[in-house]
C-alpha positions in Angstrom: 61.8 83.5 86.8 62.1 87.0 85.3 59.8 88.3 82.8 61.6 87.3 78.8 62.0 90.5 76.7 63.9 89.0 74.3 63.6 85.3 72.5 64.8 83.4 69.6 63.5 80.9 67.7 65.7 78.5 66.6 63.6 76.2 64.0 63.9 73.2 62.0 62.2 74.1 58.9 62.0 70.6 57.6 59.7 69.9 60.4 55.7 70.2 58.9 54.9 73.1 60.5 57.2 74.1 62.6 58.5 77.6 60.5 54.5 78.7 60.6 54.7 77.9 64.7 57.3 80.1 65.0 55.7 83.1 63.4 52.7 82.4 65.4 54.2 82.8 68.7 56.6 85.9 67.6 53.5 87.6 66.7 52.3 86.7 70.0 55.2 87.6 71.3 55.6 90.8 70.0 52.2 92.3 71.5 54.4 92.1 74.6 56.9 94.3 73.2 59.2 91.0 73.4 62.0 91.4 70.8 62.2 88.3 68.5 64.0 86.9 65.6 64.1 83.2 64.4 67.0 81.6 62.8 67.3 78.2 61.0 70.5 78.4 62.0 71.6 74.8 64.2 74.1 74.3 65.3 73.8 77.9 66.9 76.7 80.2 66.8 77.4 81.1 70.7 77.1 85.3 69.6 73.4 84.4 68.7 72.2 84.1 72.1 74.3 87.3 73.3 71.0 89.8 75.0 68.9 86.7 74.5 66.8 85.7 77.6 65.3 82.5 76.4 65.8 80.2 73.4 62.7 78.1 71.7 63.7 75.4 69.9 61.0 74.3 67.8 61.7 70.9 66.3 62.6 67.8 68.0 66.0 66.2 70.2 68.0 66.4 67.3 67.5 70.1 66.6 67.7 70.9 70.5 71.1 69.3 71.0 72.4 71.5 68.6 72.0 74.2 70.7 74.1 72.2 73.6 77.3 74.1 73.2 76.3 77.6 72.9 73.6 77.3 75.9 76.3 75.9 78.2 78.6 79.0 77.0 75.7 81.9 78.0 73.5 79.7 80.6 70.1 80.8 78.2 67.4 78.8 79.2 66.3 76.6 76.3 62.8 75.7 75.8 62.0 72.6 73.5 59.1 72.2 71.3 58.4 69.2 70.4 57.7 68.6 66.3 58.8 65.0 66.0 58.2 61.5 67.4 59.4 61.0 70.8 61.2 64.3 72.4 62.2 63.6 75.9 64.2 67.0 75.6 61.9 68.7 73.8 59.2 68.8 76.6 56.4 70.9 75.0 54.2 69.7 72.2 52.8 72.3 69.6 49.3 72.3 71.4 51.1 73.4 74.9 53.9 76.0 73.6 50.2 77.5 72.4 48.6 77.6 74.9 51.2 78.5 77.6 53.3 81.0 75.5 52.2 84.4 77.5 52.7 82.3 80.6 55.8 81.1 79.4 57.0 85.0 78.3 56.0 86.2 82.3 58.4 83.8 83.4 56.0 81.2 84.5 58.1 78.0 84.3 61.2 76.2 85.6 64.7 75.9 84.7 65.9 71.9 85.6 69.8 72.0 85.4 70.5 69.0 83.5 73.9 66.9 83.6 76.5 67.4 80.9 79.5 65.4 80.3 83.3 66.9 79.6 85.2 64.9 77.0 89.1 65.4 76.6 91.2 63.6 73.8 94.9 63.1 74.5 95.6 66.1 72.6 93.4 68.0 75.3 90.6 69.0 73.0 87.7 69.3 74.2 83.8 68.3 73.9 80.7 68.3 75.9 77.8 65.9 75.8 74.2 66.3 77.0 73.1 63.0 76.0 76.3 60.5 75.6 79.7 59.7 74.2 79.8 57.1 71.9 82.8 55.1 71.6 82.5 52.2 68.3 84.1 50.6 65.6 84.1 52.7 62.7 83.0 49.8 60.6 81.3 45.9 61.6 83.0 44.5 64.0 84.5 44.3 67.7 86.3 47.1 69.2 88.7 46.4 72.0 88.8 49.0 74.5 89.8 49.4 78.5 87.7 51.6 81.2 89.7 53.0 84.1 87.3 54.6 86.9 89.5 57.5 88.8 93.1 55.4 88.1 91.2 51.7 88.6 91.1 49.2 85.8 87.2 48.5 85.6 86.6 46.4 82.9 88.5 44.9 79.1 86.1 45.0 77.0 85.2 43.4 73.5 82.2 44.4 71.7 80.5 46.6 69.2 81.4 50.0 71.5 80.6 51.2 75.0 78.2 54.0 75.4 78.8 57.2 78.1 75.4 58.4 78.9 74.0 60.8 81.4 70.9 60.7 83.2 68.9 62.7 80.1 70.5 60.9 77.9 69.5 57.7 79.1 66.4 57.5 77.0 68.1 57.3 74.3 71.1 55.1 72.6 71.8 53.9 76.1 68.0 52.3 76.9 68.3 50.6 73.2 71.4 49.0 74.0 69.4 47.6 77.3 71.1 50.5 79.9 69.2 52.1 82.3 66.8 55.1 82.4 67.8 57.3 85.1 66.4 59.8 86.9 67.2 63.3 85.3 68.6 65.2 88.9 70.5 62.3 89.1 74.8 63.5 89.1 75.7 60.2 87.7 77.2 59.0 84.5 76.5 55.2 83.3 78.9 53.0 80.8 76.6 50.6 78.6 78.6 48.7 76.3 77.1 47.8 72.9 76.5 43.8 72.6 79.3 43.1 74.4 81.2 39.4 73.7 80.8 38.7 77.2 77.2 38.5 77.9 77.6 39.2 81.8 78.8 42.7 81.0 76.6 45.0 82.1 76.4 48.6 82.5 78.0 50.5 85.5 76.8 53.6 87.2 79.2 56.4 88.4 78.9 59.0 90.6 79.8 62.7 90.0 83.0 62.6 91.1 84.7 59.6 89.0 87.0 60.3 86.4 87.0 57.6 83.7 89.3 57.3 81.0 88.8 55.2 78.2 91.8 53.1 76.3 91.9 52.2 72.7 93.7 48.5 72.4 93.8 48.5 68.6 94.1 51.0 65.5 92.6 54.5 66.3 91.7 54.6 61.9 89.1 51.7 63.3 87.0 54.4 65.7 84.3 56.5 65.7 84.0 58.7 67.9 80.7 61.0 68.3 79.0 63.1 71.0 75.3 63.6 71.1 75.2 62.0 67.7 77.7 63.9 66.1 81.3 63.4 64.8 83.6 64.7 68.2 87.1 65.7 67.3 86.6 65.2 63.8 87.1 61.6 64.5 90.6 62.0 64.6 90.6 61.9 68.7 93.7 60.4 70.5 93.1 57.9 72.8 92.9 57.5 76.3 89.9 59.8 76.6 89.0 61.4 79.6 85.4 61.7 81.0 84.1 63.4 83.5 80.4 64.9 84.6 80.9 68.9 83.8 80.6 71.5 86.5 78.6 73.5 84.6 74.9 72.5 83.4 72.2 72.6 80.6 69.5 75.2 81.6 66.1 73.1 80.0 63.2 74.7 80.2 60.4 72.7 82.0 56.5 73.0 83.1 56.4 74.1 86.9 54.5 70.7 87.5 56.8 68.7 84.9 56.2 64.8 85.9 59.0 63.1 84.5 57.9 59.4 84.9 54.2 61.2 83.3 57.0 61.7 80.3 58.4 58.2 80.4 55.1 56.0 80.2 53.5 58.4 77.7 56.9 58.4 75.4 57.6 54.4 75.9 53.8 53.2 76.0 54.3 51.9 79.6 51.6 50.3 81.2 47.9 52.4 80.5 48.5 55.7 81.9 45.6 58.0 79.5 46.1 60.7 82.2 
């Protein structure tokens, strides 16, 4: 990678010290000559990454996916600092941004383009998703919907909601609701449902070039709606809604000897890795 000459911080000040990390490493920064400004700004406006070469998001997940749409928009690399509990996006911890920030400024990492999803309503809005569509009944209660993979019918189902996840976001809402995980490279996208009524429905993986479309068989007042944990179209989408894996990517900044599965049994407590 190119040498950075120009970063912003994008913090989440309610995180215990994150505002005081951020000074720390623009001072750091700025014996480089490396022009910086940090903004508790989140989501990010897209102009605030115009002339920006890298974006540090110092927070957790939650403050990192608000930076989804404008990243997409100007392909700034996005590095994630870690200030909460389990961060699979947000790859660095405090200790390692530390240490590896003039490193990390002479353009010593990776960039891992990660899978988005493209959400249409009927209406032809549209959303994207770095973690997963969410699909649910806006109260308690089954929600009857229909999944169509690229014009065939794939499954009627009646439960709580069905999830749309991609391979990052597979750590996440999906794994609770006893999906997958998924390797990150992989170009798929799975469908989880949540506690479906029949118990032999399971989720279903999808390659990169499926189109699925999801039908609403009851009153649309009844859904939520939300991508990456957010409200998507207001939750006033019209139904069926179209899915698809996006062409374009989310540029995550990663260590050059990132171990993903190191990630995964540290993060889930699996087995007794103390490497």
């Amino acid at each position: 990678m190119n040498t950075i000459r120009s970063v912003i911080f994008v913090v989440n000040g309610n995180k215990e010290g994150a505002t005081s990390l951020a000074q720390s490493l623009q001072k750091e920064a700025e014996t480089l000559n490396v022009q910086c400004r940090i903004t508790t700004c989140y989501p990010l406006p897209r102009e605030d990454l115009n002339g920006v070469d890298l974006c540090c998001v110092i927070g957790g997940d939650g403050t990192l996916l608000g930076v989804v749409e404008s990243a997409l928009e100007t392909q700034v690399p996005v590095l994630g600092v870690n200030m909460g509990k389990l961060g699979f996006l947000a790859t660095y911890s405090a200790a390692q941004v530390k240490e590896n920030f003039i490193s990390l400024l002479k353009g010593e990492f990776q960039v891992a383009a990660r899978t988005v999803l493209e959400c249409w309503d009927a209406s032809g809005k549209k959303t994207y998703s770095l973690n997963d569509i969410v699909v649910k009944n806006h109260s308690a209660g089954l929600i009857s919907l229909d999944l169509y993979s690229n014009d065939q019918q794939v499954n009627d189902y009646n439960c709580d909601g069905i999830i749309l996840s991609t391979p990052t976001g597979s750590t996440a809402y999906n794994l609770s609701a006893g999906g997958p995980l998924i390797h990150p490279e992989a170009k798929v996208v799975a469908v989880t449902p949540i506690c479906p009524h029949t118990l032999s429905n399971r989720s279903v993986i999808f390659d990169q070039g499926t189109e699925l479309r999801v039908f609403l068989r009851e009153h649309p007042n009844s859904v939520y709606l939300s991508t990456d944990g957010h409200p998507a179209f207001e939750n006033k989408g019209q139904f069926p809604l179209t899915i698809t894996i996006a062409t374009t990517t989310f540029p995550l900044v990663e260590h050059r000897k990132y171990d993903h599965f190191h990630l995964v049994r540290t993060k889930l407590r699996w087995g007794n890795d103390s490497s």
